[in-house]
N, C-alpha and C positions, 0 to 999 in steps of 0.2 A: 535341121542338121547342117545345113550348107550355111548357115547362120552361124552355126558354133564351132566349124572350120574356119572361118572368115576373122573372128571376133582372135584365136590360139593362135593364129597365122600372124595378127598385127600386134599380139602380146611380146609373142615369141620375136618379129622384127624389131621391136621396139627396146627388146632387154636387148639384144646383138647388137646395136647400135649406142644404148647407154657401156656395154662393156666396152667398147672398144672405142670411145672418146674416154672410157676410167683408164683403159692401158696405154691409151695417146699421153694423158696429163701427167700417171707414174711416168712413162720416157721420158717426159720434158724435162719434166722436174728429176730426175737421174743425170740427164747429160746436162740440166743447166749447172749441176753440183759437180762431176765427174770431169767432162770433156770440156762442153765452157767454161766453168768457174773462174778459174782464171784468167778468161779476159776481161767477163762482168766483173770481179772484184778489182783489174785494175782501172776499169771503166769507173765503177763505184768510187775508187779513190782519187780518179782525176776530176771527176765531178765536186771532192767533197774538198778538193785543193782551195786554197784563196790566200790573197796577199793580204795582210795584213795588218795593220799600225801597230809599232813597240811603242809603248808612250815614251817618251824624254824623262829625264825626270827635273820635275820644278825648282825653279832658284829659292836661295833663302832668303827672306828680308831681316834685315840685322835694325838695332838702332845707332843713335848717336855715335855710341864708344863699340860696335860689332861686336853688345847682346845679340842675340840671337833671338826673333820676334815670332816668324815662321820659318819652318822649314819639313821637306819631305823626308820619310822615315822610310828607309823599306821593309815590308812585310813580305812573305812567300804563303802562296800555296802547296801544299804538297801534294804530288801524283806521281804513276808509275806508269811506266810503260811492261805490261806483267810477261808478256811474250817472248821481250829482248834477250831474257837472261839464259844461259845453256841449263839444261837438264839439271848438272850437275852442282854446278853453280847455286839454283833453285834450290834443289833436296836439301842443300847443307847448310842452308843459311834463313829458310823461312820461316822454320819456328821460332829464333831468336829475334828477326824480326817485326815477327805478331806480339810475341812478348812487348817488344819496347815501345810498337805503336801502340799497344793496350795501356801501357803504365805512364806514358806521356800526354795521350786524349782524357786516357779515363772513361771514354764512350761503348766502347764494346768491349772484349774479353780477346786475350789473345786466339783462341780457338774460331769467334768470331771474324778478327782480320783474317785470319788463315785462309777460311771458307771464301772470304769477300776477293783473296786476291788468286785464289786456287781457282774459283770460277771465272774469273776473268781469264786467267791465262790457258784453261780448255776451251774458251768460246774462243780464244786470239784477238780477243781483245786489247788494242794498241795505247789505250789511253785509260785510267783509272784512279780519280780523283778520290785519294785514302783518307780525306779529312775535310769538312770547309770551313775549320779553325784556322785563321791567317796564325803563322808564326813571327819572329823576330829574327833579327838575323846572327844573334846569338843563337836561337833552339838552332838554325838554317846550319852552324859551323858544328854544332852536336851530332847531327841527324847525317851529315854528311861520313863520320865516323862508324855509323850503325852498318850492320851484315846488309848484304849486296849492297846497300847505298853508298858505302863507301870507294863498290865498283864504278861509282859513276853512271853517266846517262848513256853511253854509248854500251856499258855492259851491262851495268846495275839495273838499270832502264828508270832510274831518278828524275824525276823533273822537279825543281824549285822555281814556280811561275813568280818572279817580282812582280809587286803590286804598292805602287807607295800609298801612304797615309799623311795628311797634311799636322804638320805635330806645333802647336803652340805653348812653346817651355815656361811662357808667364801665365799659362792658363786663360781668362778669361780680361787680362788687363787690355786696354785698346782692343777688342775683338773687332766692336765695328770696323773702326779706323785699317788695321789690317786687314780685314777682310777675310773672304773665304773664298773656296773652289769648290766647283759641280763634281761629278763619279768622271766627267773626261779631262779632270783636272785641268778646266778655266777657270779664273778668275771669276766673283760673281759679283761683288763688292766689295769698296776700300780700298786697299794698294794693290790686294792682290787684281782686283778688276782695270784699275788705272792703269797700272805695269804689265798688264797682260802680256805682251808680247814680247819683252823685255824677258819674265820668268817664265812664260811658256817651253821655251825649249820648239826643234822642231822634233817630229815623230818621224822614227825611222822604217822601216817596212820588214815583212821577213813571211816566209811561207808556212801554211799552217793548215793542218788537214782537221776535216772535222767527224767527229764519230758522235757516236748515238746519246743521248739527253743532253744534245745540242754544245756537245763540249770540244773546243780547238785544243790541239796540238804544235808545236812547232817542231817544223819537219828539220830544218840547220840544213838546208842543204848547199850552204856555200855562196846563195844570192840573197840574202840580210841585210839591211841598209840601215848602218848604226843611228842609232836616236843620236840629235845634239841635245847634251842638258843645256835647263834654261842660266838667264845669268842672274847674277846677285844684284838684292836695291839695297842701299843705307840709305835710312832713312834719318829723319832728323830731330825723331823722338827720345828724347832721358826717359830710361824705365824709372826713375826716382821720381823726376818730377809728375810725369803720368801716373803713377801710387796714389801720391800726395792729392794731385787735382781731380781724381776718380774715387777715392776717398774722402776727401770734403764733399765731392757734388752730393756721393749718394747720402751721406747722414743728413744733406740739407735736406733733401727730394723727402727723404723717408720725414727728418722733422715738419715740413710742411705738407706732405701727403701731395706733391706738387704732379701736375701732368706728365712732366717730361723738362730736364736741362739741359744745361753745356756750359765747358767751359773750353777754354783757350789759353795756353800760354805760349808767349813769343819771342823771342831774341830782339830787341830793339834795333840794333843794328845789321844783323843778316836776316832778319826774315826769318826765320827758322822757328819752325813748329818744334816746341819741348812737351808740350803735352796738349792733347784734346781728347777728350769726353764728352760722348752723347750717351743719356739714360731717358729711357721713358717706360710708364708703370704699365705692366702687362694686367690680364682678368684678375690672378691670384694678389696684385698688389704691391709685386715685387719690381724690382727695376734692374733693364738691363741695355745693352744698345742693339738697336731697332734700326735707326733712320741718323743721318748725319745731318743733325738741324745744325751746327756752325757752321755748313755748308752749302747743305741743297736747298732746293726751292722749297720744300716745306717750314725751314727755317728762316725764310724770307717775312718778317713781319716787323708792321709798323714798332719802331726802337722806341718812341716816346723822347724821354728829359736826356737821354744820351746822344742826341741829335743838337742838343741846344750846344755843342761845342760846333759844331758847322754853323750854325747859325751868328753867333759871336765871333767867327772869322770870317766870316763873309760881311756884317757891321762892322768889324777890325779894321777890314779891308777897305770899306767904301767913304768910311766917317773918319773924323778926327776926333771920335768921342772916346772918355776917359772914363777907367775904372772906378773913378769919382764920381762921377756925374752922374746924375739921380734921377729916374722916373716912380713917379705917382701910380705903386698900385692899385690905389684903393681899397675897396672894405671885403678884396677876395672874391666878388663878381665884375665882372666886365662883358659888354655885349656889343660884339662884331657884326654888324647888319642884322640878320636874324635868329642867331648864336651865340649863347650866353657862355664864357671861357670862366674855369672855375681855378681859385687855387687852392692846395690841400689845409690849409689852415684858416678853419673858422672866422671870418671877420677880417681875413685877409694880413698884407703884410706894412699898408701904408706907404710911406713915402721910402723908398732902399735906392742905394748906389747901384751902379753898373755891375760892379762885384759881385754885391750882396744879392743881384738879379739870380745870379748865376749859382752862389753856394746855398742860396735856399732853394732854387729850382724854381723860380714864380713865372709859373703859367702866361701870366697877363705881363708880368712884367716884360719878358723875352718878347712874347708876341707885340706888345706896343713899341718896345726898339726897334723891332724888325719893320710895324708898318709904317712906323714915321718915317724910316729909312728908304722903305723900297717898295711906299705902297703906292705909288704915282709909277710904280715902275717895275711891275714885280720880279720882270725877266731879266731883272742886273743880278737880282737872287738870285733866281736859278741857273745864273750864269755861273755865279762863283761856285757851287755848286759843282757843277762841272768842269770848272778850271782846276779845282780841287782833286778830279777824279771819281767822285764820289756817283757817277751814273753808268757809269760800265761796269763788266764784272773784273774781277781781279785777274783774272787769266792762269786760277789756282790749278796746280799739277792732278789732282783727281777729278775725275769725270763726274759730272753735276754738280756742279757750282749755281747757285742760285742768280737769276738777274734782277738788278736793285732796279726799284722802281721810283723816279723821284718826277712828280707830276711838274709838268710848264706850261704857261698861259695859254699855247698853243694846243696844249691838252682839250677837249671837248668836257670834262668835268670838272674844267677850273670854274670855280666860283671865286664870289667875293671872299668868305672865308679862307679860302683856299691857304693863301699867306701867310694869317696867322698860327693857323692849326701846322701846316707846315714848319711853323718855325720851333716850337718846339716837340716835334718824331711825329705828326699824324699826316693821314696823305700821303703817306711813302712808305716803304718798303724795303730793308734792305736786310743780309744776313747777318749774324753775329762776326762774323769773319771779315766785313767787308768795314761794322765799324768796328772793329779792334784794328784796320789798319789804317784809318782814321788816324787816332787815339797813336798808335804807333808813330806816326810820322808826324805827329806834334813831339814825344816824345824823343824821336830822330831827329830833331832841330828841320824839321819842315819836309824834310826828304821821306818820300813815300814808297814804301819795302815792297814789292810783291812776295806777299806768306811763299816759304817751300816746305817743301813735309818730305822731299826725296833729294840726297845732293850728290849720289853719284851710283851709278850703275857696274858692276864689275863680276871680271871673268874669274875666280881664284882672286891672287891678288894682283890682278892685274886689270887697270880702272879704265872702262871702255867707254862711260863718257859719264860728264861732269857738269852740276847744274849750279853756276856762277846766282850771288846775290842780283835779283833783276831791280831796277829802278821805275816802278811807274812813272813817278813824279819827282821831279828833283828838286823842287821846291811849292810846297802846299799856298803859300802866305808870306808873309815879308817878318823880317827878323820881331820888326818892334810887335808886330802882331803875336808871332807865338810869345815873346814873352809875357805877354798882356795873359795870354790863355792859359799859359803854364802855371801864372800866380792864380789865377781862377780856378785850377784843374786843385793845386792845394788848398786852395782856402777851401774848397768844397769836404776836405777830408778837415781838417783844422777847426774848421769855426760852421760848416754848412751840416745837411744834410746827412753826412756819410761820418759824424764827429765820432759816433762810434767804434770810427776803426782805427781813430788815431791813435800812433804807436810813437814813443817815446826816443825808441832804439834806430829808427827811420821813418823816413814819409812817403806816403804812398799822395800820388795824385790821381784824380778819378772823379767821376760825373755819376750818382746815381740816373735810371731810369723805370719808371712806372705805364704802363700803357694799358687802358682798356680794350678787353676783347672786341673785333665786329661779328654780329652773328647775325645773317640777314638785313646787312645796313643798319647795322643798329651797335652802339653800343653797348656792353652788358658787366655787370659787377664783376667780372672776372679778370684779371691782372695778369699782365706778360711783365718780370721783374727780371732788373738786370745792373750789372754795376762794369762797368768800364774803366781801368786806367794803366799806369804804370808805376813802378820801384827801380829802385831808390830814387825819388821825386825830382832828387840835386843831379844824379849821376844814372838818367835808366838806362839800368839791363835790358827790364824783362815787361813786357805789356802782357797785359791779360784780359779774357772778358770772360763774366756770367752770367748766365743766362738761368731761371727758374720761371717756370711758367705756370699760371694758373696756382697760385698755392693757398690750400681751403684753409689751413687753420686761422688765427685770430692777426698774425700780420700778412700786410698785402703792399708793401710797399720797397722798391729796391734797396732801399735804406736797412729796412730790416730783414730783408728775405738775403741777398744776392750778394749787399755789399759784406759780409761776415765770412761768405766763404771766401770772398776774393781774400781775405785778411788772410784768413784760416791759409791759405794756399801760399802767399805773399809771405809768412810767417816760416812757414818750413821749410820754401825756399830760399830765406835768408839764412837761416838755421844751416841749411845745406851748402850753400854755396859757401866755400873761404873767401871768393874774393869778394865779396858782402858782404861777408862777414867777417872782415880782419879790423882788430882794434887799429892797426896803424895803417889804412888805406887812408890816401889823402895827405898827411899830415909827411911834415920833412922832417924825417929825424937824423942826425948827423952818426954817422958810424961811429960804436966807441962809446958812446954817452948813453943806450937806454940798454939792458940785459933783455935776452929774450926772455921777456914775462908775457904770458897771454891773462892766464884764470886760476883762481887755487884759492887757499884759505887766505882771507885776509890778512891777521896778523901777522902769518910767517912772510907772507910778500913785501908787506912794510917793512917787514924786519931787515930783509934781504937788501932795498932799497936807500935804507936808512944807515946798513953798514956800509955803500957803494959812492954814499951822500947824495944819490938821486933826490930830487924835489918830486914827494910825493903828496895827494892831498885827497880825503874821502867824498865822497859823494851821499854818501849813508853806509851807517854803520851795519853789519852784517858778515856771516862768519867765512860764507864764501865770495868771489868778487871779480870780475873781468878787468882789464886794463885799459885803456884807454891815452891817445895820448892829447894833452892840452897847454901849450903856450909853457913848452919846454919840460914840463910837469909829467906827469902818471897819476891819471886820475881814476881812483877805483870806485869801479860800480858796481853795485847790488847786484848778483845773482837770488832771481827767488827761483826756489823749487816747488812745485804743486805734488802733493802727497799721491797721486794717484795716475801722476805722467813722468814721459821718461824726460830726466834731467838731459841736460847739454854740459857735458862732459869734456869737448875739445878745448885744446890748448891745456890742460892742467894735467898734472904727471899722475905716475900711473899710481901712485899711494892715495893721492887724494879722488881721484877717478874711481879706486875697487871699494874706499873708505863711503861715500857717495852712492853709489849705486847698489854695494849689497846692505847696506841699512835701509835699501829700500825692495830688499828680498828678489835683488836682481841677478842672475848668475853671470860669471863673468869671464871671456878668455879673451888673451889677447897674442898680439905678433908684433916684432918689433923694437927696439929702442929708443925709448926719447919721449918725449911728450904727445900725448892724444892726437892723431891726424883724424881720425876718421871712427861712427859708430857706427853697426851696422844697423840699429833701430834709430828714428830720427828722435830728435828731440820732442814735447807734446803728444807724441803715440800715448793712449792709453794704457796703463800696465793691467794688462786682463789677464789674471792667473802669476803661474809661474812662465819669468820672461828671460830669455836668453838675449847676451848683446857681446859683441866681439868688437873688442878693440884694435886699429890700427895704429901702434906709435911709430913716429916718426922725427 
């Protein structure tokens, strides 16, 4: 009994003491909601306070003429703050509301918003993210017109969070070479990574409270610290010629099924990047840019027969031997110590001039110039070498520039062969970029450009700084020497190697090159092909280099892989360019004595000529014809048209221009008066389908 007293006694104390810690946690929890609340909840909100970063927003990169290459776009978030707005305010305005965020998402139903923004503003909810569709800042000036949004943020309770978008208006043209930006909008690669700091902008600060699934507000409370936007780069790229050179690379890559190219083109005189392209083939087979081989150290490899222009001014330099003068190559093998030197043709090339070393490319030949020259000596080689520039890097404005590797005696891996392989591209190392300025600065009458790709920095329009032509080397070699190379650089296009891209209308000079892969020390059947030079041969503009590497189909040689694009490029940059392309560049013609004639039908031009008593005379007969002028004369020359490309239409008037182009089911508008200035399709574009082309006369 006194058992079952004991047992009711400590039941009974044990319920009296669970009640009355149940009516302790009801009080707490009454007065934490009632009498505290509102300290905890201002407590809650100074906790959830934090400063901030507003991003800046990013500068644009422009090109050459201020295309526009990159640039940030703004996009918005939209959110509400559901609580701000009065009673009445609310009632009258939030069905129409829900309507039009329903008919502009398409996501929920207007009844839907209603609910999503009706329980936010019973909970008191301050912040309420109505969509995570970025807008435009078009929708952003519509949406500002809508019921309560049009009250604004401080009554409306609207927030439009800006949020930029990095936008590239040519799409995918130079992607690499521009580059791109991370989600904190740096720079990751390309100009955008180079100029980093320059388009960054700095980030300005601002107060921002945070509510629940982790989402910030900005509070405005009058301590904001404005973003500086960042500034503008021009750069030094033609979206034209970039078309042209990223359109030949890829039909090559794709014809040869090649690893990965590049190319380059340059301003002779300033340095000045017009266009660069890197492609290399992804899993599916397709090509796109990856990696900046005219630049980085992954595009650092042995150049092969395009190094033999170094080699031949540095013998230029130390000998008194002549383009005439002839070495023994024998029957196409030759053996250096214990290394047998091959040349590409069967049975070799026999007994050749100095010249002829050079535009057939002979292996054995170059190499025995070089070690009769400078094999008791090999560090006068390597010297000129260096006097030349050719062992540092170029000090190029984007970040990872490759460093050329050019071995010296003093090197631990110099052998006896060392020399000769060296003399025509093996044992060395260097980037596409490093010899096109080579090749440049023969082509500069010896003076050596440092490449720029950026030439001025600016606020608006207003230029905050300026990047001058820099001179590496103000003379490569001695007058009589480059002339010596520059006959060697054309014969090699004329009578060598590269005869297939001789062009009629102008001359290109250039140096094929061919180099076997190493894989493991070892040589292997695989080809690095590349073709180097400059145009117009007499008068350069513009140097360029290509690069195709590895290419499996049935040719393997820079002759036929490399040098056709450079043509291909060199072709429609003539095409493009007037001053290139003007019949009467060069020539003195006295004022008063020729009519402007450029192109047009031939007989009516003779006709024209013939009533004026101009001395005109044909070059071949044909119905359309360009002008030319010769030893007081107008000498007309053959326009041909290819049935399946677009014709070259400038300089002839607008009758025989529409007459021309729509027999070839071209559509046609133009602007203007006067004769043909400008096409908007180039000349040689293939006509694929129905083609539009607009004319500029002038």
């Amino acid at each position: 009994m006194n058992n079952r007293l004991t047992i009711l006694l400590r039941v009974r104390l044990a319920f009296l003491v669970v009640l009355i810690f149940s009516f302790g946690v009801l009080y707490k929890i009454v007065r934490i909601q009632t009498v505290d609340g509102g300290k905890w909840k201002k407590k809650a909100e100074a906790i959830g306070l934090q400063y901030r970063n507003v991003k800046a927003t990013r500068g644009n990169i422009y090109s050459d003429n201020e295309s526009l290459l990159a640039t940030s776009l703004p996009f918005y978030k939209l959110a509400i703050d559901p609580a701000i707005a009065s009673e009445d305010l609310y009632k009258s305005n939030i069905d129409s509301l829900s309507y039009l965020l329903s008919r502009y998402f398409k996501d929920l139903s207007a009844r839907d918003y209603k609910r999503k923004i009706n329980n936010a503003r019973l909970e008191g909810r301050r912040y309420l993210r109505l969509n995570r569709q970025k807008i435009n800042y078009l929708a952003k000036k519509e949406m500002s017109t809508w019921p309560l949004f049009r009250e604004g943020r401080m009554e409306g309770g609207v927030l439009f969070e800006k949020v930029d978008e990095r936008f590239h208006p040519f799409s995918y043209l130079g992607y690499r070479t521009i580059g791109t930006t991370d989600e904190e909008n740096r720079g990751v690669v390309g100009l955008e990574y180079s100029f980093n700091n320059y388009l960054q902008g700095r980030n300005g600060k601002a107060l921002y409270q945070k509510f629940s699934g982790g989402s910030w507000k900005p509070v405005f409370d009058g301590t904001e610290v404005k973003p500086q936007n960042g500034l503008d780069i021009v750069s030094t790229i033609n979206v034209d010629l970039q078309d042209v050179a990223e359109s030949a690379l890829v039909k090559a890559l794709y014809a040869n099924d090649a690893d990965y190219g590049c190319v380059v083109v340059m301003e002779v005189a300033t340095g000045e990047i017009k266009a660069i392209s890197n492609l290399s083939k992804n899993s599916r087979g397709e090509y796109y840019e990856s990696y900046n081989y005219a630049v980085g150290s992954q595009g650092s490899r042995e150049p092969g027969s395009t190094f033999k222009l170094a080699s031949m001014i540095a013998l230029f330099e130390e000998s008194r031997i002549s383009l005439l003068d002839s070495i023994d190559t024998g029957d196409g093998e030759y053996a250096f110590y214990d290394q047998v030197m091959k040349d590409h043709k069967p049975g070799g090339y026999g007994m050749l001039s100095v010249q002829q070393v050079f535009e057939k490319s002979s292996n054995i030949g170059t190499a025995k110039l070089i070690v009769n020259e400078f094999g008791d000596d090999p560090k006068r080689f390597t010297d000129h070498l260096e006097r030349m520039g050719l062992t540092k890097p170029l000090g190029f404005q984007m970040v990872g520039e490759g460093k050329p590797y050019i071995k010296t005696p003093e090197d631990s891996t110099w052998s006896g062969v060392s020399l000769p392989w060296m003399s025509h591209g093996y044992e060395l190392t260097m980037t596409p970029l490093q010899t096109l300025a080579l090749y440049n600065a023969v082509a500069n009458n010896g003076k050596m450009i440092q490449p720029m790709i950026v030439k001025q920095v600016k606020n608006a329009d207003a230029t905050v700084k300026k990047f001058e032509t820099r001179v590496i080397n103000e003379k490569i070699c001695s007058d009589i020497t480059l002339v010596k190379v520059k006959e060697m650089l054309k014969g090699v296009v004329q009578r060598g190697t590269a005869s297939n891209i001789k062009d009629s209308y102008y001359q290109i000079a250039g140096k094929t090159g061919t180099a076997k892969h190493v894989v493991n020390g070892k040589y292997t059947n695989k080809y690095y092909t590349s073709f180097a030079g400059f145009f117009p041969a007499e008068k350069p503009k513009y140097s360029a280099i290509v690069v195709i590497d590895n290419p499996k189909r049935y040719r393997i040689y820079g002759s036929d892989v490399a040098a056709p694009v450079f043509k291909n490029i060199a072709d429609k940059i003539y095409a493009l360019d007037m001053e290139l392309n003007n019949p009467f560049e060069g020539k003195e013609v006295m004022a008063g004595i020729f009519p402007v004639i450029q192109a047009g039908n031939q007989d009516e031009l003779k006709e024209i000529c013939n009533e004026f008593g101009i001395s005109n005379y044909v070059k071949g007969e044909t119905t359309w014809t360009k002008a030319s002028i010769a030893n007081n004369s107008i000498a007309w020359k053959p326009m041909k048209f290819h049935d399946m490309v677009v014709p070259d239409v400038r300089g002839m008037t607008l009758r025989d221009a529409l007459f021309i182009l729509e027999n070839k089911n071209i559509k046609v508008s133009y602007s203007g008066l006067g004769r043909v200035k400008q096409q908007s399709v180039l000349p040689g574009v293939k006509i694929d389908g129905q083609l539009k082309i607009e004319l500029d006369l002038g």
